[in-house]
Each structure stands twice: as structure tokens, then as C-alpha cells.
PAZAPA-4460 file (N, C-alpha, C; in steps of 0.05 Angstrom, whole numbers, plus 32768, in hexadecimal, padded with zeros to 4 digits):
% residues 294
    n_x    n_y    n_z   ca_x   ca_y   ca_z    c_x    c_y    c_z   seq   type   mol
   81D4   85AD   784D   81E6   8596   784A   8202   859E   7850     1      X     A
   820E   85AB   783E   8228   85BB   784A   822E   85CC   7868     2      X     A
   8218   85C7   7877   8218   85DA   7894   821A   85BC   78A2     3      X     A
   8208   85A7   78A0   820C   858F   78A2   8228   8583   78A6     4      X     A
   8236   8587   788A   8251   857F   788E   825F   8586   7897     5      X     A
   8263   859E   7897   827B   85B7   78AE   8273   85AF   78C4     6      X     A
   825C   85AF   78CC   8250   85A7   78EB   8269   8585   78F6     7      X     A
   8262   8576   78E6   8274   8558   78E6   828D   8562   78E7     8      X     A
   8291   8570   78D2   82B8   8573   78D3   82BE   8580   78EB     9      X     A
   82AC   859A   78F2   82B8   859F   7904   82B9   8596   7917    10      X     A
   82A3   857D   7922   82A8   8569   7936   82B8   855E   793B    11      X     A
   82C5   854A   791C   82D8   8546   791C   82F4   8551   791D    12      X     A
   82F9   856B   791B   8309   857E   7921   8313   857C   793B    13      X     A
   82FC   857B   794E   82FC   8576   7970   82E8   8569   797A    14      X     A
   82FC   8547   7981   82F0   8533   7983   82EC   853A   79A7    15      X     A
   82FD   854A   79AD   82F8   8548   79CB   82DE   8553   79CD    16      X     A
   82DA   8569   79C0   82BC   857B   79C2   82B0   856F   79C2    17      X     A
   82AF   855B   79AE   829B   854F   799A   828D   8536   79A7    18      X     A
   8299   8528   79B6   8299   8507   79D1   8288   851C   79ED    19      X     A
   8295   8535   79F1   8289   8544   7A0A   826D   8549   79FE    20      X     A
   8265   855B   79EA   824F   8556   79E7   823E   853F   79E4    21      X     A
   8242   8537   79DC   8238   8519   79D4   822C   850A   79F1    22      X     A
   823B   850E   7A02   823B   8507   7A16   822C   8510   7A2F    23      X     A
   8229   852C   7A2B   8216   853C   7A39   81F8   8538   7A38    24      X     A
   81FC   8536   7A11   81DD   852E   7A09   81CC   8516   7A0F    25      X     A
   81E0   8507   7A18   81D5   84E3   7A27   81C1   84F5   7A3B    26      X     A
   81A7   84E5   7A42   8198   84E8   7A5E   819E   84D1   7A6A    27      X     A
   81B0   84D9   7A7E   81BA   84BE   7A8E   81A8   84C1   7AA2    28      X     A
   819F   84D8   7AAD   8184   84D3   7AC3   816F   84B9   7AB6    29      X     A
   816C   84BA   7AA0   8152   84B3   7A97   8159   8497   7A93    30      X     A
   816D   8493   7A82   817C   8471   7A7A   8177   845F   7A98    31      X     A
   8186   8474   7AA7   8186   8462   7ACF   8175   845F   7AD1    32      X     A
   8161   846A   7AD6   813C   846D   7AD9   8138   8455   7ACF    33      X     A
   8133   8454   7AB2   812F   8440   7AA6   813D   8420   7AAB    34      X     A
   8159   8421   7AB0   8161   8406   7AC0   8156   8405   7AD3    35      X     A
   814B   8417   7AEB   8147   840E   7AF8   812B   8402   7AFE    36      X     A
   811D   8405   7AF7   80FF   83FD   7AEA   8102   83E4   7ADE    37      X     A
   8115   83E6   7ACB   810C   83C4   7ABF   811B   83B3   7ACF    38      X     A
   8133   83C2   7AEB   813D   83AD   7B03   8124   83A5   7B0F    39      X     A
   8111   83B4   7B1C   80FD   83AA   7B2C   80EC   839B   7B1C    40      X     A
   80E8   83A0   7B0A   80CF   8388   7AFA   80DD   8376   7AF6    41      X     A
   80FA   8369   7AEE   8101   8357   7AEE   8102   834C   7B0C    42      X     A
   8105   835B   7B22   8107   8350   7B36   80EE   8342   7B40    43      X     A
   80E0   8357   7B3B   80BF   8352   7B4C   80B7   8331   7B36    44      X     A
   80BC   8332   7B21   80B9   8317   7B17   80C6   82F9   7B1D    45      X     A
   80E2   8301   7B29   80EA   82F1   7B2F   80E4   82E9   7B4D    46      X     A
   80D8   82FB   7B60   80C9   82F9   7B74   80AD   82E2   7B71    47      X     A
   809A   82E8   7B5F   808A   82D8   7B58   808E   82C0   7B56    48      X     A
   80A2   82C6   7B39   80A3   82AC   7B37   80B5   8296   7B4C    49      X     A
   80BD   829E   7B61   80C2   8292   7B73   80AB   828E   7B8A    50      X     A
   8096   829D   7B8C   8087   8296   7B96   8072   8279   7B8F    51      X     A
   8070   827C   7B78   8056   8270   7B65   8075   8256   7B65    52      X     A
   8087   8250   7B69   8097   8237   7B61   8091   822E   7B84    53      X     A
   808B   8242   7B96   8094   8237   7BAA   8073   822D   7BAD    54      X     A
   8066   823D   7BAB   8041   822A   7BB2   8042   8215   7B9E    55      X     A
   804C   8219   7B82   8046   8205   7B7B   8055   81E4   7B7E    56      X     A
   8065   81E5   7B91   8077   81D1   7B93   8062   81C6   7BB1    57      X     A
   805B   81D3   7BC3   804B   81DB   7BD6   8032   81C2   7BCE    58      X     A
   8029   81CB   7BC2   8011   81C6   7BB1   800A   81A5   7BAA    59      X     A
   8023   819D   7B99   8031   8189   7B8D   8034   8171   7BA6    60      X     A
   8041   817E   7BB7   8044   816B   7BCD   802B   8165   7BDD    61      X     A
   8019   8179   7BE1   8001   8176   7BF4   7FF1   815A   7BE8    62      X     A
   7FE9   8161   7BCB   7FDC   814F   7BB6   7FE1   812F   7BB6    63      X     A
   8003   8138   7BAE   800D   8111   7BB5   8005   8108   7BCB    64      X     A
   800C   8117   7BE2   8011   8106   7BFC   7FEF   8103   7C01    65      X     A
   7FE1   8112   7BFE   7FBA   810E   7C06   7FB9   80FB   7BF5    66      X     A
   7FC2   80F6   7BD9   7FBA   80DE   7BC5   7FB7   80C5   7BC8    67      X     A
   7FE1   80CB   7BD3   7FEA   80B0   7BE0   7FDE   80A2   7C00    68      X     A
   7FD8   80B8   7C09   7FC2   80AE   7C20   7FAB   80A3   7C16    69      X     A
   7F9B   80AF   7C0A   7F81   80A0   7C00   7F7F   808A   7BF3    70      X     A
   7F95   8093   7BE1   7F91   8076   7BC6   7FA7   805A   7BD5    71      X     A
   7FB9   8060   7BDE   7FCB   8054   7BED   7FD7   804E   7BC9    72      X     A
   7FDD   805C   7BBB   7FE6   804F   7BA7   800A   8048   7BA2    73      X     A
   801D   803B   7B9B   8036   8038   7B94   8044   8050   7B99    74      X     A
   805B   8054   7BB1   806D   805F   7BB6   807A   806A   7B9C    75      X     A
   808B   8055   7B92   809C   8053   7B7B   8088   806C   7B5F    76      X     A
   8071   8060   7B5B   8058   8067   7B4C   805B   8088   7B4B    77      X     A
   8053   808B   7B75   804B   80AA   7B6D   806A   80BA   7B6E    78      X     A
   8084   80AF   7B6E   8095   80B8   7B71   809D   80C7   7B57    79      X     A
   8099   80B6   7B46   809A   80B6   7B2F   8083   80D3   7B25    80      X     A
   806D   80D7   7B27   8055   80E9   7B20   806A   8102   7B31    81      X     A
   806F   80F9   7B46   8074   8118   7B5E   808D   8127   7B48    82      X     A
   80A3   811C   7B46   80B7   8129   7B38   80AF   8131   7B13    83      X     A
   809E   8126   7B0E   8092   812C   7AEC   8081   8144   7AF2    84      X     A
   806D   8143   7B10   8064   815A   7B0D   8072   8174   7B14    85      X     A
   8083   8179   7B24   809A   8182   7B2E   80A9   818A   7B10    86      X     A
   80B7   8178   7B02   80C4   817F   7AEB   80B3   8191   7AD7    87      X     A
   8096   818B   7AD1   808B   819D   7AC6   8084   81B9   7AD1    88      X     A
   807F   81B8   7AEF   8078   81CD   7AF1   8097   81E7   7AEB    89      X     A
   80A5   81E5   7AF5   80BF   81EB   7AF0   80C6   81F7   7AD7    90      X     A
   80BC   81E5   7AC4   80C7   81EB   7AAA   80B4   81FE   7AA3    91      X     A
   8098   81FD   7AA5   8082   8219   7AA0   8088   8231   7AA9    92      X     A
   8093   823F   7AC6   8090   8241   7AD2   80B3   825B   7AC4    93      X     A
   80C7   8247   7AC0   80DC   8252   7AB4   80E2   825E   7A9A    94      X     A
   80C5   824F   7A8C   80C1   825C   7A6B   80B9   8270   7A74    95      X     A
   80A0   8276   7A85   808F   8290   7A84   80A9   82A6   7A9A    96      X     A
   80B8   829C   7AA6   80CE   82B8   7AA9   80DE   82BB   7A9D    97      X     A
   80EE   82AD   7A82   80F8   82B6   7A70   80E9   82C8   7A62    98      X     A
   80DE   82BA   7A5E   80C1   82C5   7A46   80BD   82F1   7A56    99      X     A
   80B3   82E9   7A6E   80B0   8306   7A7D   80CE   8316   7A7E   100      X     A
   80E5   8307   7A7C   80F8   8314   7A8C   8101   8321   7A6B   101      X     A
   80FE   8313   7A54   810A   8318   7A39   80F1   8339   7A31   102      X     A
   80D3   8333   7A2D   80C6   8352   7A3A   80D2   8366   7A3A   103      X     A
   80D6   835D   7A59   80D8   8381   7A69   80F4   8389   7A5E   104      X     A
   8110   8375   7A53   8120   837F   7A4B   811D   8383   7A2F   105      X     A
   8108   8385   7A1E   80F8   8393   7A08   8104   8385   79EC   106      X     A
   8106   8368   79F4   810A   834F   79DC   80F1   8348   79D4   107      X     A
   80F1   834B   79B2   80DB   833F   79AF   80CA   832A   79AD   108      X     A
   80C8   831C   79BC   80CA   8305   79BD   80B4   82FB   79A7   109      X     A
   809C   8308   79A7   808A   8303   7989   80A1   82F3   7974   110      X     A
   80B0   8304   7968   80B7   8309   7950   80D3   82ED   795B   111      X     A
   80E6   82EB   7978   80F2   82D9   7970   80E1   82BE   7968   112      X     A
   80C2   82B5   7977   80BC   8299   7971   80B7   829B   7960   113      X     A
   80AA   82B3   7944   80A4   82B2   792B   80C7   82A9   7923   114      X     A
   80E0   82AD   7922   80F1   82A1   7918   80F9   828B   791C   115      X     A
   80F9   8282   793F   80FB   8268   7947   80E9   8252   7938   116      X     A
   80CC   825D   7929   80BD   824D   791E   80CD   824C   7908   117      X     A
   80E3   8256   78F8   80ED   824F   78E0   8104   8240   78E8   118      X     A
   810C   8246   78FE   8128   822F   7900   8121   821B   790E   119      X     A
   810F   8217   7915   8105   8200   791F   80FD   81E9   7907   120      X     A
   80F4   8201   78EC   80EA   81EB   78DA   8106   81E2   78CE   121      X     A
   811A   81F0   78D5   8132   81E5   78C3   8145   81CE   78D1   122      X     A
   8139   81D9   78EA   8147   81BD   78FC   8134   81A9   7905   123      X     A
   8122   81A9   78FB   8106   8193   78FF   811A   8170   7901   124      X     A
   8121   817A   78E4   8132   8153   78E5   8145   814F   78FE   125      X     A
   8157   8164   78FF   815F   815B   7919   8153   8158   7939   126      X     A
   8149   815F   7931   812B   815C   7952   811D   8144   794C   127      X     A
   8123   8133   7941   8111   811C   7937   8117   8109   7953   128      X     A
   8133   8109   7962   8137   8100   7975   8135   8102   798B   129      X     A
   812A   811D   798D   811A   812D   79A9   8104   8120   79AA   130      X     A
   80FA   8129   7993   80D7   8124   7997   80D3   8104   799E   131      X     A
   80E9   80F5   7995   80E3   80D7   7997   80E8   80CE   79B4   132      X     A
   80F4   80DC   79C0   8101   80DE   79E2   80E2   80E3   79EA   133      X     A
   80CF   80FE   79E7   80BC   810A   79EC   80A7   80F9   79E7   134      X     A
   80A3   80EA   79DB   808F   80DB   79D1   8093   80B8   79E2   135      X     A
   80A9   80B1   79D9   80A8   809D   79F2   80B2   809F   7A08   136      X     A
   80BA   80B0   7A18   80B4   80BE   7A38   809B   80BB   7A3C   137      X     A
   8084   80C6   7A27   806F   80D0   7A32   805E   80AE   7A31   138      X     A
   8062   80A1   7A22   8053   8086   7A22   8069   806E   7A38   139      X     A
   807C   8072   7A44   808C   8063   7A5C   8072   8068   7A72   140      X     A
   806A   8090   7A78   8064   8099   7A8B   8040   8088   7A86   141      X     A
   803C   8091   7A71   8020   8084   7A75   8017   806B   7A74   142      X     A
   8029   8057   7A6B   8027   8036   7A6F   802A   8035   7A93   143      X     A
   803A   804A   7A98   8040   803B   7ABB   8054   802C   7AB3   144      X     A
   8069   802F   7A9B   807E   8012   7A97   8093   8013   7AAF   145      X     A
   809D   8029   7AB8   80B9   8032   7AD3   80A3   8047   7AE9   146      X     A
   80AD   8041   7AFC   80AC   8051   7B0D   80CE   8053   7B1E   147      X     A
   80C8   8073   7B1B   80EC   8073   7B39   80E8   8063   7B53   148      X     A
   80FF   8054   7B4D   8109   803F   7B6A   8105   8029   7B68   149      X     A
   80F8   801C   7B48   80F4   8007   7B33   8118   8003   7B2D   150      X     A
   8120   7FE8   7B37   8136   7FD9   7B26   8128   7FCE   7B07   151      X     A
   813C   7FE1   7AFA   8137   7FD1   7ADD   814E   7FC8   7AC9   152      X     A
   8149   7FC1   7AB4   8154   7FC6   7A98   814D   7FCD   7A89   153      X     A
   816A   7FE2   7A84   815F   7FF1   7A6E   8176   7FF8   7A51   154      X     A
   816F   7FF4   7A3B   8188   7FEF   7A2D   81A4   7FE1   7A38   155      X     A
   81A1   7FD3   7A42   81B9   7FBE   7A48   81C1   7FC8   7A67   156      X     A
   81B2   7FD3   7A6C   81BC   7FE8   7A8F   81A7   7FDA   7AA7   157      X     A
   81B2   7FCF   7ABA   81A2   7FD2   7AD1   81A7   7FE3   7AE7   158      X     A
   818E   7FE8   7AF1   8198   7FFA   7B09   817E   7FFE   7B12   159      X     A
   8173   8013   7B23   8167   8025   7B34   8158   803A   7B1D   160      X     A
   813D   8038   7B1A   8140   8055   7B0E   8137   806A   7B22   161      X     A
   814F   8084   7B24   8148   8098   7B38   813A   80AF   7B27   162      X     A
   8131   80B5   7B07   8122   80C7   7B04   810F   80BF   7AE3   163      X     A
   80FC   80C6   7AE0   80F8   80C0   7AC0   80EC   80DC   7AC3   164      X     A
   80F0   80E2   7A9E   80DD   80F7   7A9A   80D7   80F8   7A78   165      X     A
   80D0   8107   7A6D   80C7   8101   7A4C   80DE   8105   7A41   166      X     A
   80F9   810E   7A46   8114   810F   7A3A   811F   80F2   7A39   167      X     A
   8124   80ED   7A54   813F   80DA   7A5E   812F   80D2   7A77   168      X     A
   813E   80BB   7A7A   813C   80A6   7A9C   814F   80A5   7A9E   169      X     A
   8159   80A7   7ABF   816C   80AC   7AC9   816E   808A   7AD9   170      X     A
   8180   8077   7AD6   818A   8064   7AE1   81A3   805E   7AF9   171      X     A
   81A5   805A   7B07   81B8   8055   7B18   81C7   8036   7B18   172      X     A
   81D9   8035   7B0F   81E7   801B   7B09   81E9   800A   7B26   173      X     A
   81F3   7FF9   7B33   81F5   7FEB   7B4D   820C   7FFA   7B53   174      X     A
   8218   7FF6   7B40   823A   7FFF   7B4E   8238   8020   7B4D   175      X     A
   8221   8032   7B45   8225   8045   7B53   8227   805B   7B38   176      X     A
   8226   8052   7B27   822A   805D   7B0F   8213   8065   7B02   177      X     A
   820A   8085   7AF9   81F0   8095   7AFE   81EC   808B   7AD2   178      X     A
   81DC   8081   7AC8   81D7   8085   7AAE   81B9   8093   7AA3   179      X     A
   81BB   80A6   7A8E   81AC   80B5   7A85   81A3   80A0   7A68   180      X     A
   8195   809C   7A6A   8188   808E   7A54   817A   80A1   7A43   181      X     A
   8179   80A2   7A27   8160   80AF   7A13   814A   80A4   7A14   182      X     A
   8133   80AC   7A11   8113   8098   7A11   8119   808C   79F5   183      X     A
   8121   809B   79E2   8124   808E   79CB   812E   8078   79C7   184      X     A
   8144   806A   79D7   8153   8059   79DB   814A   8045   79EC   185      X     A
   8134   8049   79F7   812D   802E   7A09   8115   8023   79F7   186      X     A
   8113   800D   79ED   8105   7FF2   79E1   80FE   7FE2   79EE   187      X     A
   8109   7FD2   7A08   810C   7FBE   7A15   8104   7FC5   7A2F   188      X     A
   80F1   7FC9   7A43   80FA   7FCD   7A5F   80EF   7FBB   7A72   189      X     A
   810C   7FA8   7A74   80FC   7F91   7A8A   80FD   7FA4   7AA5   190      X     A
   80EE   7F97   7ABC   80DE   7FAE   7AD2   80E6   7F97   7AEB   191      X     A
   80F6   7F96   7AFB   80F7   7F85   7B0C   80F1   7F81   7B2C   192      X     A
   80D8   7F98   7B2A   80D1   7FA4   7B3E   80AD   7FA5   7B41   193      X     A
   80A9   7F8F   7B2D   8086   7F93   7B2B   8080   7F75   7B37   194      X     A
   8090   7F68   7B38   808B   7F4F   7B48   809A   7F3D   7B50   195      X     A
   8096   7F27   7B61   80A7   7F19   7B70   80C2   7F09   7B5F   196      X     A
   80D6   7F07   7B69   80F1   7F00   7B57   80E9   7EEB   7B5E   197      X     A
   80F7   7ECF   7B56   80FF   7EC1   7B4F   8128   7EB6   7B61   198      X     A
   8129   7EAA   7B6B   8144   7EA4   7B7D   8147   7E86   7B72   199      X     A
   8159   7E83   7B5F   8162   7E69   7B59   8185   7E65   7B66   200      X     A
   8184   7E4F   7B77   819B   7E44   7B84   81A2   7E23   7B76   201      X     A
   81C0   7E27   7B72   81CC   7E0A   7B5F   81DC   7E07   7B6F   202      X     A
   81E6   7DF5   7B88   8209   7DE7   7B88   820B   7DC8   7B84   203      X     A
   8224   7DCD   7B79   8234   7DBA   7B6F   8232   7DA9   7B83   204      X     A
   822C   7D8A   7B6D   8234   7D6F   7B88   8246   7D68   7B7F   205      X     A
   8255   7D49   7B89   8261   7D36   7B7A   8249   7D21   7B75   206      X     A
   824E   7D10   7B60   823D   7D01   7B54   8234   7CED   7B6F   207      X     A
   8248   7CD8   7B78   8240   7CCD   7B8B   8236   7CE1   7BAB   208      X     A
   8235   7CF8   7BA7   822A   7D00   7BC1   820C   7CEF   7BC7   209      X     A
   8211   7CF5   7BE8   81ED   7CE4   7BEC   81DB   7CFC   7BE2   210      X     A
   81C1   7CFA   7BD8   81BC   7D0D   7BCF   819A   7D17   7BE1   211      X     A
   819C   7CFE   7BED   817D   7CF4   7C08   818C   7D0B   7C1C   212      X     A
   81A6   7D08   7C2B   81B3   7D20   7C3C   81B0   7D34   7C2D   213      X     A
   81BC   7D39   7C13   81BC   7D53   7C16   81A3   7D6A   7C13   214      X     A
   8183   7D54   7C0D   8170   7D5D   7C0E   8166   7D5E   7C23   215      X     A
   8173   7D53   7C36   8168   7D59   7C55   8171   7D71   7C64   216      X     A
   818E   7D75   7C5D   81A2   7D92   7C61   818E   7DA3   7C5F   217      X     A
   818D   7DA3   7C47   817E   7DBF   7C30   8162   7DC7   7C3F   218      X     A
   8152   7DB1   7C4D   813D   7DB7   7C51   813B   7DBF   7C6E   219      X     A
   8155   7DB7   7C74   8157   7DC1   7C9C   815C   7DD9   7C99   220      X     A
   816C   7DE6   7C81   8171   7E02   7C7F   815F   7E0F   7C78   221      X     A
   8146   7E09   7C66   8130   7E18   7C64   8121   7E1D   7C72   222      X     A
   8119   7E00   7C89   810B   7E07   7CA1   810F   7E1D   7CB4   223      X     A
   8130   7E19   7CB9   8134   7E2D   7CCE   813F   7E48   7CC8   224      X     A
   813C   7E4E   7CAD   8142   7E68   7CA9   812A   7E79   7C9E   225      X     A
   811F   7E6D   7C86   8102   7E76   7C6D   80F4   7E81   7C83   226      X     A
   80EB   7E7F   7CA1   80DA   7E84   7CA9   80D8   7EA1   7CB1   227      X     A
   80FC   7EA3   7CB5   8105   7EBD   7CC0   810F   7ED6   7CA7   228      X     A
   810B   7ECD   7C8E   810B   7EDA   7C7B   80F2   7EE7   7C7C   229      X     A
   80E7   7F01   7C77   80D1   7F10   7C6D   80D8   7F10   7C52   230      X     A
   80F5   7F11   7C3F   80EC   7F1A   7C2C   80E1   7F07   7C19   231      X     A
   80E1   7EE9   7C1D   80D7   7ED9   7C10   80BB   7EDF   7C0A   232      X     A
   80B4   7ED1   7BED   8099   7ED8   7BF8   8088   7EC2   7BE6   233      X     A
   8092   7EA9   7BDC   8093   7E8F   7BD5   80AB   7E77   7BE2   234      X     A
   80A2   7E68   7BEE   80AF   7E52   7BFF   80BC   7E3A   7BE9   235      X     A
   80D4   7E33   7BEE   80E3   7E27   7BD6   80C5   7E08   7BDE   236      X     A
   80C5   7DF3   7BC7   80AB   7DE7   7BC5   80B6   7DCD   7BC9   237      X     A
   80D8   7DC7   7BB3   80E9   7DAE   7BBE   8102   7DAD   7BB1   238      X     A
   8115   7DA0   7BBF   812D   7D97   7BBC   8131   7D89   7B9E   239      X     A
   813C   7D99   7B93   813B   7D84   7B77   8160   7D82   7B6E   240      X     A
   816C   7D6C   7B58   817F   7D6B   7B54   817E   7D6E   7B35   241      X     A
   8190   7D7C   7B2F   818F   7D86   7B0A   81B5   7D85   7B09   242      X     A
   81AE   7D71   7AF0   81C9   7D69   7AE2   81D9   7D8F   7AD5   243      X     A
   81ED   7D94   7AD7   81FC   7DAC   7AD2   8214   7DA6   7AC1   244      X     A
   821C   7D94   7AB2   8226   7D89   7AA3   8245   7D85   7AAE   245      X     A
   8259   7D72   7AA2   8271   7D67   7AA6   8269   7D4D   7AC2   246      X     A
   8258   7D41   7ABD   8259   7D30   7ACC   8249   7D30   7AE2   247      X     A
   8244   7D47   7AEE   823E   7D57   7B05   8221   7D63   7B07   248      X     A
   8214   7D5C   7B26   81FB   7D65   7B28   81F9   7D7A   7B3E   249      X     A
   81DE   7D85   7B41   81E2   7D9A   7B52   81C4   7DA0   7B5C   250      X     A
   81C2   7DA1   7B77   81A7   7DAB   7B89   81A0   7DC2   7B7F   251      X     A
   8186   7DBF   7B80   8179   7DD0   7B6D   815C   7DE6   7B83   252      X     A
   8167   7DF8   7B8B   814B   7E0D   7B9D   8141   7E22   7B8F   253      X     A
   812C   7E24   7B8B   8120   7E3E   7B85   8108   7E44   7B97   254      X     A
   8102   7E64   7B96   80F1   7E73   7BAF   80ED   7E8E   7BA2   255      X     A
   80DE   7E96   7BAF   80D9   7EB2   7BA6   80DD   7EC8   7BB6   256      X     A
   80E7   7EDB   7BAF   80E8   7EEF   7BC2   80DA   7F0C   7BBE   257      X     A
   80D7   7F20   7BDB   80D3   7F39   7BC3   80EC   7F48   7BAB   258      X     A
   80DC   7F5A   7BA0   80EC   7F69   7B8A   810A   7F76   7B93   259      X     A
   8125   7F6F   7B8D   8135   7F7F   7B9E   8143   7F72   7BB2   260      X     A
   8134   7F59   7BBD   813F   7F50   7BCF   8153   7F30   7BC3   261      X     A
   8144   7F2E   7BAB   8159   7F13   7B9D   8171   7F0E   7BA2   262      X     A
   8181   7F17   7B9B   81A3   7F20   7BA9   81A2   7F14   7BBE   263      X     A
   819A   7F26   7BD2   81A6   7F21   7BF2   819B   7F09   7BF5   264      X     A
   8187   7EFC   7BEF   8176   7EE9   7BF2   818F   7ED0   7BEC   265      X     A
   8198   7ED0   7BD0   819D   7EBF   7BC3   81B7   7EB8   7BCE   266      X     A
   81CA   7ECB   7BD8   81DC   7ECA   7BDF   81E1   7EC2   7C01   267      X     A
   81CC   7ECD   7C0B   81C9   7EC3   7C27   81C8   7E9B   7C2E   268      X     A
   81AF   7EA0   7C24   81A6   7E7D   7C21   81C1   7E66   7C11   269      X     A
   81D0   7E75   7BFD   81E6   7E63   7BFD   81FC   7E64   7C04   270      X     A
   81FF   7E73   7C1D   8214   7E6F   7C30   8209   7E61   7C49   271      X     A
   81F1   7E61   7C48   81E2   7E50   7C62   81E1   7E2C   7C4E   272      X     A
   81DC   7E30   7C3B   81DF   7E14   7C33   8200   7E03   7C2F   273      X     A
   820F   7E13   7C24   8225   7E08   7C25   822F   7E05   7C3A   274      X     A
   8229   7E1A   7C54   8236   7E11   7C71   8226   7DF6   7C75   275      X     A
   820F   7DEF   7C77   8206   7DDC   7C83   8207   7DC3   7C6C   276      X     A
   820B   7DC6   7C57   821D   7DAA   7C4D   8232   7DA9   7C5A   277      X     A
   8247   7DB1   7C57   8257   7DAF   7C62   8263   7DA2   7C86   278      X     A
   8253   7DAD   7C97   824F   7DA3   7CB2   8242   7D91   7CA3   279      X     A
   8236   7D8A   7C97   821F   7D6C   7C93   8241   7D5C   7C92   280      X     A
   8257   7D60   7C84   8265   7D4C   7C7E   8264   7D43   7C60   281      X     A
   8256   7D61   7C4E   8255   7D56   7C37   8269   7D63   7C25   282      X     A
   827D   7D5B   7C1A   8291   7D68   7C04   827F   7D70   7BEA   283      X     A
   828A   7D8C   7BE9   827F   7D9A   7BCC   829B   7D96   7BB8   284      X     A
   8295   7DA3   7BA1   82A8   7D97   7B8E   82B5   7DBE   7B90   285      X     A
   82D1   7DBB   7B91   82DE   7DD2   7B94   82DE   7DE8   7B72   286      X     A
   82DE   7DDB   7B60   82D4   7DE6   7B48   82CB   7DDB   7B34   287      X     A
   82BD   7DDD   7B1D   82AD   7DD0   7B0C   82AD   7DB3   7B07   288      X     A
   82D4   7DB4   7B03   82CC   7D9B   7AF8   82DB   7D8A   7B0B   289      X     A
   82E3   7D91   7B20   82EB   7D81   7B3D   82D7   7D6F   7B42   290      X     A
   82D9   7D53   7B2A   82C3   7D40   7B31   82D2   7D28   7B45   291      X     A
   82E1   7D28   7B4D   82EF   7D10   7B65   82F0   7D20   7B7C   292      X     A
   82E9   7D10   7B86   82E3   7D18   7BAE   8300   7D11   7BB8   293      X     A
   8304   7D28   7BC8   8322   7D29   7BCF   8320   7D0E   7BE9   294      X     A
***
């Protein structure tokens, strides 16, 4: 014990000695060696696993596109399956090279999920909101309720959806504006992309307008245009007049179009109708309650 200590003091005596030996006794041959070994196994894994991401993406695509040939099933449909399967494979694929790469750099990973299983139980309550994202993601995907490139609503949002998955749906606003939704958070999802819209057109008359002309207008414009529409895909049936309150009545069209195309539809057809009242010689009322004909 006392040879022990003189040994220390005198180290400490001479720290320069004492760092040079110290330093000699390192096997830095052997340490390098050793980095360099667990460089190539990390490499050669990350080789793999770039292989196995690249067949399996390979793979993924071959499947859809033979599917979608055979079954001819929904664009939107398998768009939707192609990126979920895609997202999953991904995520497997990135656990098992963490998982390998944590290994070879000699973490134990046993013993961290034995602890992760205790902090997991302590943060259980706060995951109550994950799992509810996870759980209805997973019943959106299996009702078939969205598919990507489906206009919907969703919590008060319309748009485009460009991605779903068991987390979040990804929405695109009109004006361009990208929203991440929680699954947890969606209750409501009207779908405006599973069947034909609906195109309701109102303009304003004056009370005494003739109302025999302006049903004749309306129907010269349907003739010569509805035919050259494809996206219709119900023919307006008749001219009707519906009271709009302050005095004032108003031609009344509805038609159907496809999904998507309502807008342009709706907006097209009443610039073709107001021009041709107009050439008819018929005065519209300039705002609501502009009930006297100039």
C-alpha cells in the first residue's frame, strides 16, 4: 500500500513523466483497427440498407401499376395505398439501421427498450394523443373515407388532400396554403370528390322583367353551349323563378357537373347568361336592392 502511494506521488511529482507514460501505454494500433472495423460494418449496412430501400421501392411500384392495370381501380384510391406503402416501408427499414448501427457501436440496446418500457409507462398519458392520431388514421385508411387528390373538408379547411397517413393528412388550401391536420382532430369529413356536384345559378331580375324572354335566353344558352361542355354530367331539366327577398326574383339553373369542375362550370355559364340577357335587351338590377329600372 505505501509502495502504491510513493508510486502516485511520485507521478505526481512529474506530471510530464507521468502523461508520457500514460500515453505510450494507449494501443493506438489496436483502438484504429477497431474504428476501423466498426467504419465498414456501419458502412456495408448502410450499403444494404440502401439497396433493400431501393428494391423495395422497385417492388412497390411494379405491384401498383400491374394492380392498377388489372383491377383498373381509382387513381386517387391507389395513390393513396402507393405512398402508405412507401411510408411504411421506410420507417421499417430506418428502425432496423438504427437498431444495427446503435450494435456495432456497442449500445445496448436490450437494456435501453427495457428502460424505454418504463418511460414510456410514465408518459403513457401523454401519448393518449398519438395513439388517437394512430387509431383514427388507421380507420380514415380502412373506411376508404380520403383518398390523395380528393377535394375535401376537413376541420373547417378545404383543399386538395396531397398525403394521409396514421399521424396527419396533409391538405392543400386553394390559395396555396399546405395544412397538416391531426387524425385526432378530424370528426367531420365531407369528400367532394366521390360524386357529381351540384351547380346552382341565381340572377337578379326586376319584378316587371318579361320572364317568358328571359326563359327563352337561358335556354338558347344551354343549347348552344351544354353540348360542348364534357364536364357536365346532368343537363339543367328547367328554367325556374325563386323569390330572393326585398321585392325581387331571380332565374333559377341547376346541373350537374363532375367533381372539381363546379367552379369553372358555375362561373363560366354565368357570364354566358348575363351576356345574353343583356344583348336580349334585358336590364339586370345593378345591386340588391336596385329595384327601379333605370
Amino acid at each position: 500500500m505505501i509502495e502504491s502511494l510513493d508510486a502516485i506521488t511520485e507521478g505526481m511529482d512529474d506530471p510530464a513523466g507521468f502523461f508520457e507514460e500514460l500515453w505510450s501505454s494507449i494501443q493506438w494500433q489496436q483502438i484504429a483497427l477497431s474504428i476501423l472495423v466498426v467504419f465498414f460494418q456501419i458502412l456495408f449496412a448502410l450499403i444494404v440498407f440502401l439497396i433493400i430501400r431501393k428494391l423495395g421501392h422497385y417492388f412497390i411500384e411494379v405491384v401498383f401499376k400491374r394492380y392498377m392495370k388489372e383491377k383498373k381501380t381509382v387513381p386517387n384510391r391507389l395513390n393513396t395505398l402507393y405512398r402508405l406503402s412507401k411510408n411504411s416501408l421506410n420507417g421499417l427499414l430506418y428502425f432496423f439501421l438504427v437498431y444495427t448501427v446503435l450494435e456495432l457501436l456497442g449500445i445496448p440496446v436490450g437494456t435501453l427498450v427495457a428502460s424505454a418500457g418504463v418511460v414510456g409507462l410514465a408518459l403513457s398519458l401523454g401519448a393518449q394523443g398519438f395513439v388517437s392520431d394512430i387509431v383514427n388514421g388507421f380507420m380514415i385508411l380502412l373506411e376508404k373515407q380520403i383518398d390523395v387528390g380528393d377535394v375535401v373538408q376537413l376541420s373547417g379547411i378545404m383543399g386538395t388532400v396531397e398525403d394521409v397517413n396514421l399521424k396527419t393528412t396533409k391538405v392543400k388550401d386553394f390559395d396555396g396554403t399546405t395544412h397538416f391536420i391531426p387524425n385526432r382532430s378530424i370528426t367531420i369529413i365531407s369528400n367532394r370528390s366521390r360524386s357529381d356536384m351540384r351547380v346552382l345559378l341565381q340572377i337578379r331580375l326586376f319584378p316587371q322583367t318579361d320572364l317568358h324572354l328571359v326563359r327563352k335566353v337561358l335556354e338558347e344558352v344551354n343549347a348552344t353551349w351544354i353540348p360542348q361542355r364534357q364536364e357536365i354530367t346532368v343537363e339543367p331539366t328547367e328554367i325556374s323563378f325563386v323569390p330572393v327577398g326585398s321585392g325581387q326574383i331571380a332565374s333559377q339553373v341547376i346541373m350537374y357537373t363532375e367533381s372539381g369542375s363546379e367552379f369553372a362550370m358555375r362561373n363560366f355559364f354565368y357570364e354566358k347568361y348575363v351576356d345574353a340577357l343583356r344583348e336580349a335587351g334585358i336590364d339586370l338590377p345593378k345591386i340588391n336592392l336596385d329595384l327601379q329600372q333605370a
